[in-house]
C-alpha positions as CSV (number, residue, x, y, z in Angstrom):
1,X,-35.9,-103.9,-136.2
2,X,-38.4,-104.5,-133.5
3,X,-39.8,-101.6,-131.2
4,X,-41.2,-102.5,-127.8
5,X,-43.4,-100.6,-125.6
6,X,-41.3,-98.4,-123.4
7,X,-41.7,-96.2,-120.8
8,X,-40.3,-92.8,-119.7
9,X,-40.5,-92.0,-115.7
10,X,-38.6,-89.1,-114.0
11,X,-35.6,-90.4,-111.5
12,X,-35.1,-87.8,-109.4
13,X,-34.0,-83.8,-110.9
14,X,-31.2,-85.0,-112.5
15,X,-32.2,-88.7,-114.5
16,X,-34.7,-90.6,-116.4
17,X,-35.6,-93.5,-116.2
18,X,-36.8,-95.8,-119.5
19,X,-38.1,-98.7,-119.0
20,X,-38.7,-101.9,-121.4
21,X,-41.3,-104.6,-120.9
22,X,-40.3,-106.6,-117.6
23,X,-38.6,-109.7,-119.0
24,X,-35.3,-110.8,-118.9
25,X,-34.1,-111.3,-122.6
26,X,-31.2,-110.5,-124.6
27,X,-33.1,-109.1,-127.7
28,X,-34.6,-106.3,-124.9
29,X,-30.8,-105.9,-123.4
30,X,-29.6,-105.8,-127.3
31,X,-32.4,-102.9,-128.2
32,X,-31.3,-101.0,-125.4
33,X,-27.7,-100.9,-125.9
34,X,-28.9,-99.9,-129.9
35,X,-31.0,-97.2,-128.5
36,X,-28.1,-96.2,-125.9
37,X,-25.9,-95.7,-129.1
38,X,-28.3,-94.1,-131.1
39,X,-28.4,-91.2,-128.6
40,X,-24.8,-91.0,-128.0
41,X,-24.2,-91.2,-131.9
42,X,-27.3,-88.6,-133.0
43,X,-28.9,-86.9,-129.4
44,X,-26.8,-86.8,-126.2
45,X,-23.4,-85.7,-125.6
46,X,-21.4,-88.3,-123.5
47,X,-19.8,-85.4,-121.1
48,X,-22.9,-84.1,-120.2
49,X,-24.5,-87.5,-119.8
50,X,-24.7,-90.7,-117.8
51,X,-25.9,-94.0,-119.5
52,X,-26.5,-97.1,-117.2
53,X,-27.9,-100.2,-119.1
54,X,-29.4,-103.0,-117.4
55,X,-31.5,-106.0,-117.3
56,X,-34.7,-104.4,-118.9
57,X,-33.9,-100.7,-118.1
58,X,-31.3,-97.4,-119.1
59,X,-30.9,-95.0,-116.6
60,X,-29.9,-91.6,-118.4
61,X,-27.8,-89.3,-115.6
62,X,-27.4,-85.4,-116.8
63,X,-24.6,-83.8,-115.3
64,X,-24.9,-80.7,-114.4
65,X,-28.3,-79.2,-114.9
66,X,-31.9,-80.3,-113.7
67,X,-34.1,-81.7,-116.3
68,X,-37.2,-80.4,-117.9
69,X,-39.2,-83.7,-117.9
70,X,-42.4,-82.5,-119.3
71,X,-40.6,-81.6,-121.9
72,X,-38.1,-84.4,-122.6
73,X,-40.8,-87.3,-121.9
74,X,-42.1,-87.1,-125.4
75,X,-38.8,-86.3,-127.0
76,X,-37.9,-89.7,-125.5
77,X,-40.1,-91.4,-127.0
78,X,-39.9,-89.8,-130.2
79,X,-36.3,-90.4,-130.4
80,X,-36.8,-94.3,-129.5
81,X,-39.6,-94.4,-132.7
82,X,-37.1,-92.8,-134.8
83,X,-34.1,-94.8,-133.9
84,X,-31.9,-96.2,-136.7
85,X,-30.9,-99.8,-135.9
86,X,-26.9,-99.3,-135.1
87,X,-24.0,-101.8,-134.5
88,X,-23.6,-102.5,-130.9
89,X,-19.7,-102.0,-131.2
90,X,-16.9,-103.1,-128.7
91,X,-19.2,-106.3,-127.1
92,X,-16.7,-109.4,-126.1
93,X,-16.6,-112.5,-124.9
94,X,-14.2,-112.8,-122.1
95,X,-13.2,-116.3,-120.9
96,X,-12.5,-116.3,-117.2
97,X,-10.4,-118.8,-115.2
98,X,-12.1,-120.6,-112.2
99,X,-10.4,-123.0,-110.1
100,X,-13.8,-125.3,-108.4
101,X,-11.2,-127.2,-105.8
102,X,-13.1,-127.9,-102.1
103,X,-11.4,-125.3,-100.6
104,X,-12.7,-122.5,-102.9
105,X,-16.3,-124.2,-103.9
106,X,-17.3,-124.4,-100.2
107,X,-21.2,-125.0,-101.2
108,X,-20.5,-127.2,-104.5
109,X,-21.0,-130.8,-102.4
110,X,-24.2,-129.0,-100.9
111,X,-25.6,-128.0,-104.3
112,X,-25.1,-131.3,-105.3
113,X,-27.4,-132.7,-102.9
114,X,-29.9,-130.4,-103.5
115,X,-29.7,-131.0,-107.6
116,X,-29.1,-134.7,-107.3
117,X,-26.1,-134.3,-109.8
118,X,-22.5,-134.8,-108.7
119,X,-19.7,-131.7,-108.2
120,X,-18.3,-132.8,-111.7
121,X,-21.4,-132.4,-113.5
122,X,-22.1,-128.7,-111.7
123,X,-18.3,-127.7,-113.0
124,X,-19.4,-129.2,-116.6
125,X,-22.5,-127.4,-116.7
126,X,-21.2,-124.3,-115.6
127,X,-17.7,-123.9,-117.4
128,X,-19.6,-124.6,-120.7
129,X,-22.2,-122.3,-120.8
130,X,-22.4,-118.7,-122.0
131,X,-23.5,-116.1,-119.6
132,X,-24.7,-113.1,-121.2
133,X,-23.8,-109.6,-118.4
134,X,-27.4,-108.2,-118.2
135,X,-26.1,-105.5,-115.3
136,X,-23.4,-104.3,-112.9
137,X,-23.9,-103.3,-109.4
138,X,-24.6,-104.1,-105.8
139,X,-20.7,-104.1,-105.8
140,X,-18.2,-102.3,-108.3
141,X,-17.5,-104.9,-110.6
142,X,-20.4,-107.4,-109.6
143,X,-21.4,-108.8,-112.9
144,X,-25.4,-110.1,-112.9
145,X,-25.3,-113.1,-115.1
146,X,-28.0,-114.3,-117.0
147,X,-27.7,-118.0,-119.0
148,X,-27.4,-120.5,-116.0
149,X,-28.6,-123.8,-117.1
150,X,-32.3,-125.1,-115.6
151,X,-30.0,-127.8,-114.0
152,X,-28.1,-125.5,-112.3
153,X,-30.6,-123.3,-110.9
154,X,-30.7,-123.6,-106.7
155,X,-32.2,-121.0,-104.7
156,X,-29.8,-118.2,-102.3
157,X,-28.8,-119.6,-99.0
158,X,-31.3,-119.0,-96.6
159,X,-28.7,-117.3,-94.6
160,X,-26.3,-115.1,-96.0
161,X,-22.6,-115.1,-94.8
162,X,-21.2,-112.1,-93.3
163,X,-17.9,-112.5,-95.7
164,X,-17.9,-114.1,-99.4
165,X,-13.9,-113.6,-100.6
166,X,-13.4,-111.7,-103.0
167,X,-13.2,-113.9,-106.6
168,X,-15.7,-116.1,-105.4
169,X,-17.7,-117.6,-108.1
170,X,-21.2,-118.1,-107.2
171,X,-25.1,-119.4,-108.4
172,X,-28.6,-117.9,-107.3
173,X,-31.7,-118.9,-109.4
174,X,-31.0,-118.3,-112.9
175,X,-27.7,-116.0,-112.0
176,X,-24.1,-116.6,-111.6
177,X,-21.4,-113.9,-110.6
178,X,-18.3,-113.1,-109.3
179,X,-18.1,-111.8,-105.9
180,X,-15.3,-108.4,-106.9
181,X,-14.1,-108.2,-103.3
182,X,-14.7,-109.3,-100.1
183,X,-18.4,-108.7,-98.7
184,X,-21.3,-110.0,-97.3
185,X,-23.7,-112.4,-99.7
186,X,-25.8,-114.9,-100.2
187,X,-24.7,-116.9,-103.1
188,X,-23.7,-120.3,-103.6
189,X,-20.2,-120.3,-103.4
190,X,-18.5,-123.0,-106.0
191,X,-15.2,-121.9,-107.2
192,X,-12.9,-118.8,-107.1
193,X,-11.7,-116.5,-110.5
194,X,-8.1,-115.7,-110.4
195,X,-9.3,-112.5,-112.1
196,X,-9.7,-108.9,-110.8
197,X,-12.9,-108.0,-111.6
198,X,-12.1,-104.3,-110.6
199,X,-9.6,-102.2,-110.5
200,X,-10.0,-98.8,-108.9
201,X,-6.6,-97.8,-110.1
202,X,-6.9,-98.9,-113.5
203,X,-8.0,-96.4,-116.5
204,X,-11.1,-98.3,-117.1
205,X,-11.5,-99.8,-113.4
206,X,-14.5,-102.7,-114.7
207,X,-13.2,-104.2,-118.1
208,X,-16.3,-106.1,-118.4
209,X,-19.8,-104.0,-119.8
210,X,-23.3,-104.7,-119.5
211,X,-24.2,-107.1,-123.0
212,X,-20.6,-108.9,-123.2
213,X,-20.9,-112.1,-123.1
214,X,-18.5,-114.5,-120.0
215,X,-17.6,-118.0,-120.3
216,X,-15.4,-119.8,-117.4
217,X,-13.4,-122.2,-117.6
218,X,-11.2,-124.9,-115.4
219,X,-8.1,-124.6,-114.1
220,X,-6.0,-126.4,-110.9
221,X,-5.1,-124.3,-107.5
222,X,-1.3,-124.6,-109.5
223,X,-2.4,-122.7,-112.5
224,X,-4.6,-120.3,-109.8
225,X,-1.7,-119.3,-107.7
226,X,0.3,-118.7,-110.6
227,X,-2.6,-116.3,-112.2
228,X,-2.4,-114.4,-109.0
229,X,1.2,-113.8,-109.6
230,X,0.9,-113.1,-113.3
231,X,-1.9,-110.6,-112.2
232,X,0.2,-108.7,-109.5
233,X,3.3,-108.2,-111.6
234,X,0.9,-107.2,-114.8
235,X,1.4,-109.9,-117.2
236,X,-1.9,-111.8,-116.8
237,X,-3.7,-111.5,-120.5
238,X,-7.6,-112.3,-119.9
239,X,-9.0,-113.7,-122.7
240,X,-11.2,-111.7,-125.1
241,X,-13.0,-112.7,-128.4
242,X,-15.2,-109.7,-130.1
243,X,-18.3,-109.9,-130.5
244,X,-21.2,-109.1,-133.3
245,X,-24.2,-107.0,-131.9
């Protein structure tokens, strides 16, 4: 099990902040959702504590008390050099529906101007690739998704639109997301999901977690509408497959 050379910075009187080499790779995202289970399993109670994984980063949030960082700092990093390597448990791979019609992938023609590729070759290249959720954030639900294809990779729009609809599938550099409700943004806009990414209402409002895996797929503005439906009356099973850390 590989160690990396981490960092431990105060955030504020409540959090720390630990920090992994700045590169975006899943063996870093991998060794931080380890260490994130090591201290739940062995260190840190989860009601007292806050963990938020991302990218190359965990955020630790305590509760209700202010922290003693000169002391903690170097229990950190002794509790990282004396982590056991743990199963990453509970990590899926969800398969979400996209419909990529005109009306929904309102920059898809544009992109493929810019890429030299045609709109069917975009919709290939994107519905079979494997994104891997490296963070969650900017909106509730907003899934950063690393794994785009060097084909696919087109820069934001140089200006942003004041309204992206909610379900709107979208590409920026080396990203794709979904857009969980309506907002400004500056994506690429190619398709729609027919799936809520949140649910404020729900138990679990985000089913998704930083380090599962998404794959989209293909479907007709027929089978779209009739998501929609199946979604609001409570039927709609999203697809799931579990994954190995």
């Amino acid at each position: 099990m590989r160690n990396y050379n981490i960092s431990v910075r105060q955030f504020g009187i409540h959090a720390l902040l630990v920090e992994w080499p700045k590169k975006v790779e899943e063996a870093i995202l991998v060794d931080i959702l380890q260490f994130s289970r090591y201290l739940k399993d062995n260190h840190l109670n989860e009601t007292e504590w806050e963990f938020i994984p991302a990218y190359n980063s965990l955020t630790l949030v305590c509760k209700d008390r202010e922290l003693d960082f000169a002391g903690l700092k170097p229990q950190f990093l002794d509790w990282y050099d004396r982590k056991t390597e743990v199963l990453v448990s509970d990590r899926y791979l969800w398969r979400l529906p996209v419909c990529y019609d005109q009306e929904f992938g309102i920059d898809l023609e544009e992109i493929a101007l810019h890429l030299n590729l045609t709109t069917a070759r975009i919709i290939e290249l994107h519905s079979t690739s494997i994104y891997t959720v490296y963070g969650i954030g900017f909106l509730p639900g907003f899934m950063y998704l690393g794994g785009v294809p060097e084909a696919l990779e087109v820069p934001r729009r140089a200006t942003p639109r004041a309204k992206v609809l909610k379900g709107s599938v979208a590409l920026a550099g080396k990203q794709t997301g979904v857009y969980p409700q309506d907002s400004p943004g500056g994506w690429n806009i190619i398709g729609s999901c027919s799936v809520a990414m949140f649910n404020s209402q729900k138990e679990e409002p985000c089913f998704v977690k930083v380090g599962d895996k998404i794959q989209f797929y293909p479907i007709s503005k027929g089978e779209y509408q009739l998501h929609l439906i199946e979604s609001e009356v409570g039927i709609y099973k999203i697809e799931k497959i579990a994954l190995d850390a």
